[in-house]
N, C-alpha and C positions, 0 to 999 in steps of 0.2 A: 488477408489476416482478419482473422472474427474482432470483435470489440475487447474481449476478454484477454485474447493473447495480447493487443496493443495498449491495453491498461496495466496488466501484467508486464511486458515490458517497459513500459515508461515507469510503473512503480518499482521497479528492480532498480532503476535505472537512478531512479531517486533517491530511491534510500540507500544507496552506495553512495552518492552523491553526497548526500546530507548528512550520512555518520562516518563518510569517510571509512567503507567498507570495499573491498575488491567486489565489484559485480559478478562476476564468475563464482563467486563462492556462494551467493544469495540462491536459494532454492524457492521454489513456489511452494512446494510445502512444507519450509520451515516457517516454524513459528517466529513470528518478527521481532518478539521481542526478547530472546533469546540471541535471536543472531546478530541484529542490529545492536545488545544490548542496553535498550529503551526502557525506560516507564512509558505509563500512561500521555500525559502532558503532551512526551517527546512524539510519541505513536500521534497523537492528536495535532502536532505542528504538522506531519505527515498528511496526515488527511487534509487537512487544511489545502497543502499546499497542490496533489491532487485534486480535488475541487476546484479549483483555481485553471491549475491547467487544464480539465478538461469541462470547466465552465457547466459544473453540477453542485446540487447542495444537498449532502445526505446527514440524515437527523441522526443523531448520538445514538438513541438506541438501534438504529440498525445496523451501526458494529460494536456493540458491546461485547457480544462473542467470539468478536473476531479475530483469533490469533494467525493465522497462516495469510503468508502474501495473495498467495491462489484466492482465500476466502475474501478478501479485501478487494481485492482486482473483482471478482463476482459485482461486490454491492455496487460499487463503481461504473462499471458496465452495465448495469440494470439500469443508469441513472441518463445515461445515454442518449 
């Protein structure tokens, strides 16, 4: 399993977790904050908690544009 699908899965995996959403319904390229229905802040406890699990620190502007789980699992995986 590449890096990206095992960040992509653990982020599905999370944010089902943590909004209390069915994992199954979570798509990699839905936009997170529509499906999770988050703001910013909450998207950002997210990241946090990612970094954490996989023991990286990515700087705020490099997901600024980030809406889709796929895009997020990318930066993530690059940090690897």
């Amino acid at each position: 399993m590449s890096d990206e699908s095992r960040v992509l899965d653990q982020l599905l995996t999370l944010a089902a977790e943590r909004f209390r959403k069915e994992r199954a319904e979570l798509d990699a390229s839905a936009d997170m904050f529509d499906a999770l229905d988050i703001d910013s802040m909450q998207a950002l406890s997210l990241l946090t908690a990612l970094e954490e699990k996989f023991g990286v620190e990515i700087p705020d502007y490099e997901v600024q544009d980030v809406r889709t789980f796929a895009e997020l699992a990318d930066v993530v995986a690059s940090r690897i």
